[in-house]
N, C-alpha and C positions, 0 to 999 in steps of 0.2 A: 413151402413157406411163402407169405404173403410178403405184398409188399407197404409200406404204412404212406408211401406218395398218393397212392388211390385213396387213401380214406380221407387224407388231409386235402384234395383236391376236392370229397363231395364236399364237405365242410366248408369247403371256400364258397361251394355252387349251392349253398342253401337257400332256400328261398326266403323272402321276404314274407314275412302271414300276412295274410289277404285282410285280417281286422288293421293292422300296421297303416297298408295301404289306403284302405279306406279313411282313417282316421287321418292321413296324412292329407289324400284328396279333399277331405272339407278345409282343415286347414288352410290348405293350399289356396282353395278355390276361395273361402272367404277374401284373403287377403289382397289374390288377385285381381277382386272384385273391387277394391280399392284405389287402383293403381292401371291395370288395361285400359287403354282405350278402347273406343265401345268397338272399334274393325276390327281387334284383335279377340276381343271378347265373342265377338261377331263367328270368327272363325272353330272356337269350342261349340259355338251355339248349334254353328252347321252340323258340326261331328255329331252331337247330341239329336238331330234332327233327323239322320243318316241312322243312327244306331238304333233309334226308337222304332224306325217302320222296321228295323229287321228284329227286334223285337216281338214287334205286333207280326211279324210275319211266320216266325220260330215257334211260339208258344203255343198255338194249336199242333203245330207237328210234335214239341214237347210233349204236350200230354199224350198224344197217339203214341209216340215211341216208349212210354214209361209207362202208362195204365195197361195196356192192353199185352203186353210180357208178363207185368203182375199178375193178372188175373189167368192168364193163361198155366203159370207156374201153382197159383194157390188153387187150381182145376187141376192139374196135373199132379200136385203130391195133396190128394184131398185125403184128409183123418178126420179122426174127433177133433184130436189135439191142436192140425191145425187149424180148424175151422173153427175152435174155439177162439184159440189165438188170435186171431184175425180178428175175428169179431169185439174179442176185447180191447184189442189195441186202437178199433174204430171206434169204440163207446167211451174210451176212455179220452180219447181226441176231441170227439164229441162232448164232453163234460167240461173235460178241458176250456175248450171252446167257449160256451155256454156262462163256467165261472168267472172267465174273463170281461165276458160281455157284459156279466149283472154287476162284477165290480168296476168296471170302467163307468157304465152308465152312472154307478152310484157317485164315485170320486171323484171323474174328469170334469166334470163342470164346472166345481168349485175350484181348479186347476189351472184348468186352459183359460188363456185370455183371447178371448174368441175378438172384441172388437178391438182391439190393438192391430191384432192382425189385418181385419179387415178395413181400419181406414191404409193399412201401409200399403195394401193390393192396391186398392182402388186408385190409392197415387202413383202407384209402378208406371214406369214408360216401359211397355213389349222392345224386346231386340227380337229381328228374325233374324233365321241364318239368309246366308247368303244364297243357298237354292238346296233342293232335298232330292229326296229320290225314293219315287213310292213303290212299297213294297206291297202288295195286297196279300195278305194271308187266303192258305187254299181254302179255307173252311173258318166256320164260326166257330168258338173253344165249346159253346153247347153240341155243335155237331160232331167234333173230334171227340167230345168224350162219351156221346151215343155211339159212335164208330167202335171206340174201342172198347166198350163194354161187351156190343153186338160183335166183335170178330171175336176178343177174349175168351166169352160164354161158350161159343160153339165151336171153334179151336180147343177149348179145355177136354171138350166131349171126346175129340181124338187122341188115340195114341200118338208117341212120338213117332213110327214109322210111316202113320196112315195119312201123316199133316206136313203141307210144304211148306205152308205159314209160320210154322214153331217159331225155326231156325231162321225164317227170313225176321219176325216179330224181334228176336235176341241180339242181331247184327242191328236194324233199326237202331235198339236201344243205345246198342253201343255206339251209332253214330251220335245221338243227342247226348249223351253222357260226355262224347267227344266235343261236341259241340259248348258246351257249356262250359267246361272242364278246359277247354282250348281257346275259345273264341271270346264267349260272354263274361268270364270271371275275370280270364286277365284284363279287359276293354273295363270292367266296372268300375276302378279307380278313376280313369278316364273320364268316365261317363258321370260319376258321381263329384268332381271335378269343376265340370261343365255345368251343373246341375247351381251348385253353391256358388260358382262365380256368378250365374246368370241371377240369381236370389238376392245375390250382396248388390247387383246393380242397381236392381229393379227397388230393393227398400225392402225386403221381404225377411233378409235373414236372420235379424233379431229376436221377431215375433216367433220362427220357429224351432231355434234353439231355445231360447225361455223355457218355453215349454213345452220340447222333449227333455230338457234335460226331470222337468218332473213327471215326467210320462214313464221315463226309465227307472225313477227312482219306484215308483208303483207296480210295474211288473217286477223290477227284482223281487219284492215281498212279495207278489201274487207267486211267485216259482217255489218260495218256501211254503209258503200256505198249500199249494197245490201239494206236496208232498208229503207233506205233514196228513193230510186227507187221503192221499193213493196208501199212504201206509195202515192207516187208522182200517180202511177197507179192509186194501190185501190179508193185514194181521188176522183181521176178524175173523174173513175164512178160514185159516190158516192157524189160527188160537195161539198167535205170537203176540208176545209184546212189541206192539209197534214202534214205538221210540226204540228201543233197543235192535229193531230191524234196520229200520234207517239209519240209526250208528253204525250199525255192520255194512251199510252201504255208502259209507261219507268216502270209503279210499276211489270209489268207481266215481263218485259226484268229481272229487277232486284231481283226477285222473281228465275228466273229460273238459273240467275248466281249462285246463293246460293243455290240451291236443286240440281242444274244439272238433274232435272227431269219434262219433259211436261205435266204428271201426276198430279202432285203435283201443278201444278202451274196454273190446270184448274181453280178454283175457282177464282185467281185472275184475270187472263186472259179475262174471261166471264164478271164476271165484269167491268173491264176496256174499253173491245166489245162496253157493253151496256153503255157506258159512251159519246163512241163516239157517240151514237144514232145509232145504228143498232138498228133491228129490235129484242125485246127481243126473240121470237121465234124462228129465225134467228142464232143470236147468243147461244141459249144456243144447237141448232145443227149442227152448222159448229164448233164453239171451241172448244171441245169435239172430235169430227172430226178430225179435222186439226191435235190435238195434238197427235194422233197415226199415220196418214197418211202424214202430211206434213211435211218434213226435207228437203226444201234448203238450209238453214246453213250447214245442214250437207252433201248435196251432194258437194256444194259447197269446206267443207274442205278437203274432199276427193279428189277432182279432186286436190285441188292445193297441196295437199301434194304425190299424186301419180306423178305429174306432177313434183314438186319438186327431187325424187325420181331417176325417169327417167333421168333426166339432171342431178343429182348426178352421176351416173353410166355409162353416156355416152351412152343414148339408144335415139332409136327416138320416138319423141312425135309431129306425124303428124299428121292432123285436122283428117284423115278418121278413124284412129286406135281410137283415141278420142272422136272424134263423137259418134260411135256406142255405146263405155263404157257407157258417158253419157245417153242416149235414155236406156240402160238397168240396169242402177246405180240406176235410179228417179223410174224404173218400183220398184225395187228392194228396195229403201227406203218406195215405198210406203205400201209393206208388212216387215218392219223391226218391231220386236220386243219391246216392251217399255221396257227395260230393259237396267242399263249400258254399254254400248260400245255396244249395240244389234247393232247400222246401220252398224258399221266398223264388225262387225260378218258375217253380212247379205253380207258385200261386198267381203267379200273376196274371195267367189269364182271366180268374175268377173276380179278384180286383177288378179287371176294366168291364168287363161281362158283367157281374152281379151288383158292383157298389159301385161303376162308372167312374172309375182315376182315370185319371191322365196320366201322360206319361212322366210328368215330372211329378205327380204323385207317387207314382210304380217308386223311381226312381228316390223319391225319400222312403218309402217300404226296404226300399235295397240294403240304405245305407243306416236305417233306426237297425232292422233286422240284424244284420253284419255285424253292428256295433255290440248287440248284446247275441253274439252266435255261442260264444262259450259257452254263456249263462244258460241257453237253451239247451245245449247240448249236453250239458250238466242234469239237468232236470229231465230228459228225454233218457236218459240211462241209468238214471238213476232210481226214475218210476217203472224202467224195465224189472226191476227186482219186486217190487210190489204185482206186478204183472203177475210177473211167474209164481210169488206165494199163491194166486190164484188158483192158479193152472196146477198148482204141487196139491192142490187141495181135492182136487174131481181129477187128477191122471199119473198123480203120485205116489209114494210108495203106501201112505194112509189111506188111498182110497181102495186100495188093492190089498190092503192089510199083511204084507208084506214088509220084513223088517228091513233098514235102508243101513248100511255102512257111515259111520261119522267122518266127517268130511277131516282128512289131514291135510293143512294149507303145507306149498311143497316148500 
């Protein structure tokens, strides 16, 4: 017989949600930004200055510790099935990607108020911290991610017995998962803090809450449009009614607003798969799947809030600069970490490498991302069901002509 002190004890040790925290740090930071003097201000700024080079110093070994396990695992159990999988979960991140770009381009214009911003810059007075401490990263994020493609690749070729890398590759990851999970998530509040006090100083932080706040209201609707399209697809292959697909899939959409995690929301997810009539088989190996590999919601928020971003600050956001991001964002989400804000982690080296942020740019990617992570996570397991109509279509029990058992919800 148990006892009900330990259960009432986790309950009191629950954590605070890391969207809570964030939301609370801009708060915070706006108002503090009112009110500190600038020494004290001074003192966040430093922390900020401190966290950033280790940062820049983290995120090439990120990708080395989480690309180069992925690709050694998707070598390791190579099929049809998964190497379809994979692939679709890229092309789809990839489109993802792509639809966000040509809708931001279209809308943000008429949106963002680029020269408001820009005279409030140009009048900021800079605070520095008080001193820093440089962190040099061991490698450029373009070299860490030829690294770990080139050890991945031919690691895959080996057996588990024959390879001493596997296992060393699996511990890596698990220290950057640690790392992130430890280090970087809990500090983000902190860091995001830091960020909005320094902004509220300087004269900046009006210009760019205005307009995120319609930045956000534009990706919500691109996460329904997006979906509405993954299922119109999926069906097609699959000769389902696509509205009535996506209906069967609103308890996993809804599931994963309130968890903000694709982990958690496998159970429902799978179930709801098998509800459409996928192939039980089928489903309970692409949903599973999907929910570590597959993030177009999420590549998607990224594009439009880097995109966003850019036309805040008066930079250009031309198809070819953008292009490539994307084609290395979808490689990059698809070894992102399941862990909060893991894909926006994952991306940040490409931010400062391919569209050149700053670190207080990174640092609002952080905190726009976080803010709508539900809403991604929603839409990233949600399109996992549309996935798998695919996948039920060329390795399911129809392509096999084979009859399938009707699915009984337990």
């Amino acid at each position: 017989m148990t006892s009900s002190k330990p259960t009432s004890q986790a309950a009191g040790r629950k954590k605070i949600p890391l969207l809570a925290l964030i939301f609370a740090a801009i708060i915070l930071g706006i108002g503090a930004g009112y009110i500190f003097p600038v020494w004290l201000a001074r003192i966040f700024i430093t922390f900020n200055a401190i966290f950033s080079q280790f940062l820049g110093f983290i995120i090439p070994l990120l990708i080395l510790g989480l690309v180069t396990p992925a690709i050694i695992e998707i070598g390791n159990r190579a099929g049809k099935m998964l190497l379809v999988t994979v692939a679709l979960a890229y092309v789809a991140s990839v489109c993802a990607g792509f639809f966000s770009y040509f809708t931001s381009v279209t809308f943000f214009p008429s949106l963002i108020e680029v020269d408001s911003y820009i005279a409030a810059s140009e009048a900021a007075v800079t605070l520095d911290p008080f001193f820093t401490i440089e962190m040099a990263p061991l490698m450029t994020v373009t070299s860490s991610l030829i690294l770990a493609f080139t050890v991945g690749l031919c690691v895959a070729r080996f057996s588990p017995s024959e390879s001493a890398i596997r296992p060393l590759a699996a511990d890596f990851r698990e220290i950057i998962v640690r790392v992130i999970s430890g280090v970087i998530i809990p500090l983000l509040p902190l860091y995001i803090f830091g960020i909005f006090l320094n902004m509220t100083l300087t004269g900046e932080t009006g210009g760019i809450l205005v307009n995120f706040i319609k930045v956000i209201g534009v990706i919500f609707v691109m996460h329904v449009v997006l979906l509405i399209i993954q299922f119109i697809i999926g069906a097609a292959f699959d000769r389902k009614n696509p509205f009535r697909c996506l209906a069967i899939m609103l308890p996993a959409y809804f599931t994963a607003l309130g968890t903000s995690s694709s982990a958690a929301t496998i159970p429902v997810t799978l179930r709801q798969a098998k509800k459409m009539g996928v192939d039980p088989d089928v489903a309970e190996f692409t949903i599973p799947l999907c929910a570590t590999i597959h993030l177009s919601g999420s590549t998607m928020k990224i594009v439009a809030c880097a995109l966003a971003l850019t036309m805040v600050h008066g930079g250009s956001y031309d198809f070819s600069t953008y292009g490539g991001f994307i084609a290395m964002l979808a490689i990059t989400m698809v070894a992102a970490p399941g862990v909060p804000g893991g894909a926006i982690m994952a991306s940040l080296g490409l931010l400062s490498s391919m569209l050149g942020f700053t670190d207080a740019e990174n640092a609002l990617m952080i905190a726009l991302y976080i803010a709508m992570d539900s809403f991604g996570t929603a839409c990233n397991v949600t399109g996992d069901g549309a996935l798998s109509l695919i996948i039920d279509r060329f390795f399911g029990h129809k392509a096999s002509g084979s009859p399938v058992q009707p699915y009984a919800a337990s």
